[in-house]
C-alpha positions in Angstrom: -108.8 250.4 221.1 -105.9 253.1 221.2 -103.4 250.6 219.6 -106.0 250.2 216.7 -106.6 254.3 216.2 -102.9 254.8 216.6 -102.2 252.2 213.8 -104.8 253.6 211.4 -103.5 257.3 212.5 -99.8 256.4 211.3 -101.1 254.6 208.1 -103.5 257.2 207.3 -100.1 259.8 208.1 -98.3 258.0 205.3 -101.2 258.0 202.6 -102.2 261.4 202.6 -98.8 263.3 203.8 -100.1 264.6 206.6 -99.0 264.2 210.4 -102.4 263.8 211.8 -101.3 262.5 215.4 -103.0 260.7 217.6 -107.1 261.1 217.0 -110.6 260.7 217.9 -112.7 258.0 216.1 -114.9 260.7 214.4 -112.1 263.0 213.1 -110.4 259.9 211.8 -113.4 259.0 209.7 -113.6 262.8 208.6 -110.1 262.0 207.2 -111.0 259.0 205.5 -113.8 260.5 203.8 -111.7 263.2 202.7 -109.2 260.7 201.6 -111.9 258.8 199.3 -113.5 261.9 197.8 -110.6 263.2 196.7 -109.3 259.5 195.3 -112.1 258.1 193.8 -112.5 258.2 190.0 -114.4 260.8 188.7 -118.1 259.9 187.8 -118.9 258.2 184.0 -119.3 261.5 181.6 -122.2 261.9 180.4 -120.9 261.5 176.8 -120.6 257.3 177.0 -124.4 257.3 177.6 -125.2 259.4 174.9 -123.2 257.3 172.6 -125.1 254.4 173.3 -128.4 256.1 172.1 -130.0 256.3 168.9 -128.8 259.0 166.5 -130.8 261.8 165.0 -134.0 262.3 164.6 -135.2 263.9 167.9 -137.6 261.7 169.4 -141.2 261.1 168.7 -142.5 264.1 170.4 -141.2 266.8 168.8 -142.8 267.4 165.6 -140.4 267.9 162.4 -141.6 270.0 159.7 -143.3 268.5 156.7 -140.2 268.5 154.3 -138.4 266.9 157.4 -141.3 264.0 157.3 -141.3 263.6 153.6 -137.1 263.2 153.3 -137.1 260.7 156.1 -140.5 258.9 154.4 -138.1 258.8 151.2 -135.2 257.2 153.2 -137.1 255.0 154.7 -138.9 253.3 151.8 -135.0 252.8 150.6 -134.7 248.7 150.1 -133.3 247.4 153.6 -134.5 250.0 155.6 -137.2 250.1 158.3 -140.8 248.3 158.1 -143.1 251.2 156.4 -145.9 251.2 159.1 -148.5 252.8 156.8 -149.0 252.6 153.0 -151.6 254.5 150.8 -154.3 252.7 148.4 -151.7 253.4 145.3 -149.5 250.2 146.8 -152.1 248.2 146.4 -153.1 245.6 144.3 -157.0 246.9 142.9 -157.6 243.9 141.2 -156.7 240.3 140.4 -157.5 237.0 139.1 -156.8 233.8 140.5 -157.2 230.4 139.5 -160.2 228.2 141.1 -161.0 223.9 141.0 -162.7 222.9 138.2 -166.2 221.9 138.7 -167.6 218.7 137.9 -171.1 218.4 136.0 -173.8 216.4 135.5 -176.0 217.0 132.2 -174.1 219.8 131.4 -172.0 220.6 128.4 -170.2 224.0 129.9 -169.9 224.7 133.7 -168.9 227.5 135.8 -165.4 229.3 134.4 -162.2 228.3 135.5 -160.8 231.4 136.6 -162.3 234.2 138.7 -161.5 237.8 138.9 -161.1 239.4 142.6 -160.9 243.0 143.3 -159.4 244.4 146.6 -162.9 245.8 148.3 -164.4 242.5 147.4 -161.9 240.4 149.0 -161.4 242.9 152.3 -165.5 242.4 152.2 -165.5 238.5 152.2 -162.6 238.4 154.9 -164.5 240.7 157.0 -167.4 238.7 156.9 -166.4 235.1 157.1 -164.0 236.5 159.7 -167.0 237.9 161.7 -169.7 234.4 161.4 -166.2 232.7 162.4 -166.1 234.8 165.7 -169.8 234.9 166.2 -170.0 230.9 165.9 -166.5 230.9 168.7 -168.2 233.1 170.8 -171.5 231.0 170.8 -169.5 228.2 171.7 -168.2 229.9 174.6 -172.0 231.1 175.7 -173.1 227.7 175.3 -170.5 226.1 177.3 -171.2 228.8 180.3 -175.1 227.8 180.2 -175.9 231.1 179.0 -177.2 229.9 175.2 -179.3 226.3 176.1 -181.4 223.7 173.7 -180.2 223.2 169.9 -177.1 225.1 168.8 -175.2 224.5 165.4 -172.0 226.2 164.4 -170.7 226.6 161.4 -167.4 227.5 161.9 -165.5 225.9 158.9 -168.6 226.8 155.9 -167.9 230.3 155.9 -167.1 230.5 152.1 -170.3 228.8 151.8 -172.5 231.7 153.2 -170.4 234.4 151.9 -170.0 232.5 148.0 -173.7 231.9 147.7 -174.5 235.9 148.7 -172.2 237.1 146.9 -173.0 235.0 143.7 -176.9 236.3 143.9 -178.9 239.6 144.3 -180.3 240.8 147.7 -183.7 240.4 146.3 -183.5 236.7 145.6 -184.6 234.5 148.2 -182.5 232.2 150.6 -183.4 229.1 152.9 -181.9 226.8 154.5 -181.8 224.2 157.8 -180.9 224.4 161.6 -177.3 225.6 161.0 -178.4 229.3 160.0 -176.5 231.7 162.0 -174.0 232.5 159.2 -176.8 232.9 156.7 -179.0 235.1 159.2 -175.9 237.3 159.1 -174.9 237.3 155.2 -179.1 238.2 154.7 -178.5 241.8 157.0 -179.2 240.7 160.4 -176.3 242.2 163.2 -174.4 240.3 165.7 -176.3 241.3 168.4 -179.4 240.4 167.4 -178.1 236.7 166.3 -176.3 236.2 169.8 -179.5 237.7 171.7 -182.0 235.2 170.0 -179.6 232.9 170.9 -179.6 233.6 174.8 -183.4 234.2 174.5 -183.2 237.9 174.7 -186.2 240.6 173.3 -183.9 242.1 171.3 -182.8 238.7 169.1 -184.2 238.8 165.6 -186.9 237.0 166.3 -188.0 238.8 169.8 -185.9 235.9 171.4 -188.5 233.2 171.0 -186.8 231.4 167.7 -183.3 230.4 169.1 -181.1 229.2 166.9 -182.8 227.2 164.6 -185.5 229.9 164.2 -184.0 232.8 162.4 -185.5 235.5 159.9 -184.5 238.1 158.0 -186.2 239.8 154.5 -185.8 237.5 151.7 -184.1 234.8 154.5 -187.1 232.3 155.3 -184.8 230.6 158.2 -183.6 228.1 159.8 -185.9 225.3 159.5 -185.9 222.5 162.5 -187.6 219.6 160.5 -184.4 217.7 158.7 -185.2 218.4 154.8 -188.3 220.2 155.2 -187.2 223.6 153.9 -186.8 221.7 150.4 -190.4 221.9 149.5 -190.5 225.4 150.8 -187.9 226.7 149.0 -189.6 224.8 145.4 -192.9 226.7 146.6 -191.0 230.3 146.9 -189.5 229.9 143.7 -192.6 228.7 142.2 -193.4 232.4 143.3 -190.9 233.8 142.4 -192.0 232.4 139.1 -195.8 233.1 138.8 -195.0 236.9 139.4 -192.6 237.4 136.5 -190.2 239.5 139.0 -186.5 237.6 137.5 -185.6 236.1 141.0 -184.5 233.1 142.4 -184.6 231.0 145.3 -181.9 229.2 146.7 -182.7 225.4 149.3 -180.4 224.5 151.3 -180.0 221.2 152.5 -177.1 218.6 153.9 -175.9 215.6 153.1 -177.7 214.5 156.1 -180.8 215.2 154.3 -180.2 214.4 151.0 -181.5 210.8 151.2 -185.6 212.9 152.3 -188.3 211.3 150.6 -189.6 215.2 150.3 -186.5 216.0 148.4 -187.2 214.0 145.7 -190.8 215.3 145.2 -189.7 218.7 145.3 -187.2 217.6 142.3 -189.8 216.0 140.1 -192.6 219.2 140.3 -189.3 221.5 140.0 -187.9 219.8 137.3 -192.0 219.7 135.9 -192.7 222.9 136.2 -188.9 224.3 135.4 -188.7 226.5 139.0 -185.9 229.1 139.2 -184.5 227.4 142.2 -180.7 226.4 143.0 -181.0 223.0 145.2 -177.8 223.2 147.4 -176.1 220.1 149.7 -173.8 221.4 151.9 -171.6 218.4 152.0 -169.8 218.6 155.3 -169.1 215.2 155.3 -171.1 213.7 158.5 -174.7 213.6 158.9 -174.5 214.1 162.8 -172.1 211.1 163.5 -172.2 209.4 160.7 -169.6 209.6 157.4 -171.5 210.2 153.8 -169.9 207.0 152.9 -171.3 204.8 155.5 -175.0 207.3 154.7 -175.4 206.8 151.2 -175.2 204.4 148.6 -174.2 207.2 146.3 -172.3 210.1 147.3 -172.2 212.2 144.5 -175.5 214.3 145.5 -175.1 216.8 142.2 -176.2 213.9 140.8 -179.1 213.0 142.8 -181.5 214.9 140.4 -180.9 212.5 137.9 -183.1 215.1 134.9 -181.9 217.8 137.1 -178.7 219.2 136.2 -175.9 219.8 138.8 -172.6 220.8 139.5 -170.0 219.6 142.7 -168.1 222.7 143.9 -165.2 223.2 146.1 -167.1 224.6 149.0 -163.8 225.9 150.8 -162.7 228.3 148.4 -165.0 231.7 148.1 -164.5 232.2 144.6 -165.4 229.0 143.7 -168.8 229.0 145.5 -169.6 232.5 144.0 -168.7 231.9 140.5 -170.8 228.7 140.8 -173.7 229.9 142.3 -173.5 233.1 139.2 -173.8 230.3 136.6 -176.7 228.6 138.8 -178.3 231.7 139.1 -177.9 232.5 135.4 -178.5 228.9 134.5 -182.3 229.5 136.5 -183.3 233.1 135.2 -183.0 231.8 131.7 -185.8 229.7 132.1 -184.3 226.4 132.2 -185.0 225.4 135.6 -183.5 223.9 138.1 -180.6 223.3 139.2 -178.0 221.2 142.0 -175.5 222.6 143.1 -173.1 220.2 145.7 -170.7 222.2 147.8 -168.4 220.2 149.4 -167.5 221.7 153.2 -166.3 220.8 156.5 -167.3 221.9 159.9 -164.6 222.1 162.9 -167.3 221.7 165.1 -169.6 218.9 166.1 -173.2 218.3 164.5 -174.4 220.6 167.5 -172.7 221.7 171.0 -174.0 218.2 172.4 -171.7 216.4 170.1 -167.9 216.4 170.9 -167.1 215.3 167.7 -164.3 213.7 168.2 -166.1 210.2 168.4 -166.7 209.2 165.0 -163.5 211.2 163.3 -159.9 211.9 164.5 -158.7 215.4 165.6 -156.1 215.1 163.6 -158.5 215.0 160.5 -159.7 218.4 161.7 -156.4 219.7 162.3 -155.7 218.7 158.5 -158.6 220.9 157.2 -157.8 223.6 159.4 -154.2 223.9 158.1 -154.9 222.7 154.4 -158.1 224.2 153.4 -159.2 227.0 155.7 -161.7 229.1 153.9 -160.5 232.5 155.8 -156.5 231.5 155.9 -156.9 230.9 151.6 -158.4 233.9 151.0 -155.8 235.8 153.4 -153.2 234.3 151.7 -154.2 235.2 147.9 -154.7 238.4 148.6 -151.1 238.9 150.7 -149.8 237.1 147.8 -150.7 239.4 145.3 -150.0 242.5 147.5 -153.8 243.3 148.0 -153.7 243.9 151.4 -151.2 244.3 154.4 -151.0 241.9 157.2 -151.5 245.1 159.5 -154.8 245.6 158.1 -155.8 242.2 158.1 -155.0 242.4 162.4 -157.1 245.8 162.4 -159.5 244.1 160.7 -159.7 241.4 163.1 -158.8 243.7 166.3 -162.7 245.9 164.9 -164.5 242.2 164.6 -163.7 241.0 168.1 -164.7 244.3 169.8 -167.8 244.0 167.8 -168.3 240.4 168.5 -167.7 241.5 172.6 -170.1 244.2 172.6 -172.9 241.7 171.1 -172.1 239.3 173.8 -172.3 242.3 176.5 -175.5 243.0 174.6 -176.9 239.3 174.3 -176.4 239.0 178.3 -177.8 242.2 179.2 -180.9 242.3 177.4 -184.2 241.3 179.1 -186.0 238.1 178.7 -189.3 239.0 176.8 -191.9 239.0 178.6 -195.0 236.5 179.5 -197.0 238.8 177.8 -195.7 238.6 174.7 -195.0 235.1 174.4 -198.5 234.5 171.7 -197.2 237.9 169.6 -196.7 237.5 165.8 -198.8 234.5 165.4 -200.4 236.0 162.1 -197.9 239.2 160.2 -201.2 241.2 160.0 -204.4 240.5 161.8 -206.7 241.6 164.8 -205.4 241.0 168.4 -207.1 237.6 169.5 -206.7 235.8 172.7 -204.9 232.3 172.8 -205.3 229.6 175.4 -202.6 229.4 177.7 -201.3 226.4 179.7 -204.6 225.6 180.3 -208.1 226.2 180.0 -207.9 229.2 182.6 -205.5 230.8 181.5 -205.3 232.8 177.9 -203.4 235.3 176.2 -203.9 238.0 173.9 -201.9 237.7 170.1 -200.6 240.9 168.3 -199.4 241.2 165.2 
């Protein structure tokens, strides 16, 4: 150990100059510290970091004055600078028109025009409702598949510009009804998200007190969601045929799918239509499969615009907003005039099965829906004409769709929150306006009182 300090002594001697002699352990390491302070390089200067960061401007937290904010605005707006985060209404597009599929017609000399004219709040409108029944119908989905939604439920995901054309393409005072897939409608007629999701989980606070489900939805003017395939056919003749015996200049518009169109009913509600020249629009929604089975495989004919035969009609492109509205003006216009009825043939597709029991996936490929979705999106098309002709930003598009899927959350919250309705008021609402009266129950001992 004294041979090692002694050696370390002599070559510490000859680094630093000194003659330090023979020495403890602990002064030599107080010489050696010494020896590397003093040798060591000097720290980094500050100056290299600082080189490395960005230039001028200050950072965000400082506030610049207002001419400092408008100069740097004007340098960045420069071509190939920075992304503008925020732009004012001026940058926008207010209003354009855009080319749409021709319509084919049956018994008509002129149809619906070829071109359609969009203007920015409209088309921010019909995004941010398809957008919304598109995230209602996901959310369902999800519900259902937790157990929290049970019994019938159809989507219709994929017919948004269906729901959205039609309303758009008639006044809030006309009338509206349709089948068991009516949870896009029920929304286009005024009713909220909440209320569709709680009448689907059965809630008090769905639409209809949480005793319709989904196939049992109403709103003012909307006469539902109708559980009987083709039955709301007939109904919708005998509203128009109201609408017509009090003079009031409205129409009423059936709905019906291809699944239905072959209904005996359907055919007498063309003939005393057609008889009586009802302002009502008769309208398939062609979605290609009546539950599992292809239109082709259905029906000897497939061209249901032309089921009618004295009626006239018209085969839309069911995808595209613009087309639906524009056709469902000249139906509209086509009725008020007096000349009667009308078929109008929308031809859809869902992404969905014909209800949550059905996969399917069994009767077409998923490549076939994978086609649709990336071909002939109703939401995507109408996102893309308006980014196309600088309507809209893609950042308000995502704020958009950031305010629909808190909205859609908070219904959920809602739909799963609310209380079932009571056994009390299970007879309610029998009659819109009559005296309470008491219903049997289960059975003969049992009875419960109905109020209006």
């Amino acid at each position: 150990m004294k041979n090692m300090l002694t050696t370390i002594s002599n070559a510490l001697c000859r680094m630093t100059g000194r003659n330090v002699g023979a020495q403890t352990v602990s002064e030599l390491l107080v010489d050696l510290s010494e020896y590397v302070s003093v040798t060591s390089p000097p720290p980094a200067p500050t100056v290299a970091l600082t080189q490395r960061q960005p230039p001028k401007p200050p950072p965000v937290r400082t506030r610049a004055p207002a001419e400092q904010l408008v100069k740097n605005q004007a340098e960045t707006d420069r071509p190939g600078a920075g992304v503008v985060v925020s732009r004012s209404f001026a940058d926008f597009t207010s209003q354009a028109s855009f080319d749409i599929k021709e319509c084919e017609l049956h018994r008509l000399e002129d149809g619906p025009p070829l071109k359609a004219e969009l203007t920015r709040e409209q088309g921010l409108q019909y995004y941010r409702v398809m957008q919304t029944v598109r995230r209602m119908e996901l959310k369902a989905d999800q519900l259902y598949k937790q157990k929290i939604i049970r019994g019938f439920c159809h989507l219709y995901d994929g017919q948004e510009a269906c729901a959205v054309g039609i309303e758009s393409g008639i006044n809030p005072s006309d009338h509206l009804i349709t089948a068991y897939r009516a949870h896009g409608y029920t929304y286009t007629r005024g009713i909220a998200v909440k209320e569709i999701l709680a009448e689907l989980t059965g809630r008090r606070g769905g639409v209809a007190k949480g005793k319709g489900g989904s196939m049992h939805m109403y709103a003012p003017n909307f006469y539902g969601g109708n559980g009987i395939v083709g039955a709301q056919v007939p109904l919708g003749a005998g509203i128009a045929l109201a609408c017509q015996y009090k003079g009031n200049n409205q129409v009423c518009v059936s709905l019906y799918g291809d699944g239905a169109a072959n209904q005996g009913q359907l055919y007498e509600a063309f003939n005393m239509a057609a008889l009586w020249k009802l302002p009502c629009i008769f309208v398939c929604e062609n979605n290609k499969y009546g539950m599992g089975t292809s239109v082709e495989r259905a029906s000897a004919s497939t061209e249901y615009y032309k089921r009618g035969d004295y009626i006239p009609g018209i085969r839309v492109d069911g995808m595209d907003v613009l087309c639906v509205r524009e056709a469902t003006k000249f139906a509209a216009d086509h009725c008020r005039a007096g000349k009667g009825p009308i078929i109008m043939e929308l031809q859809t597709y869902r992404y969905h099965g014909h209800s949550m029991s059905d996969p399917g996936v069994s009767y077409r490929t998923r490549d076939e829906i994978q086609e649709v979705r990336s071909k002939s999106d109703p939401i995507t098309m109408l996102k893309e004409r308006m980014l196309t002709n600088n309507m809209a930003s893609v950042e308000e598009f995502k704020q958009i769709d950031i305010a629909i899927r808190k909205e859609v959350e908070e219904a959920a919250l809602y739909a799963t929150s609310d209380p079932e309705p009571p056994l009390e008021e299970l007879c309610n609402h029998i009659f819109s306006n009559d005296t309470p009266l008491e219903v049997r129950g289960t059975n003969p001992w049992v009875t419960l009182k109905s109020v209006s």
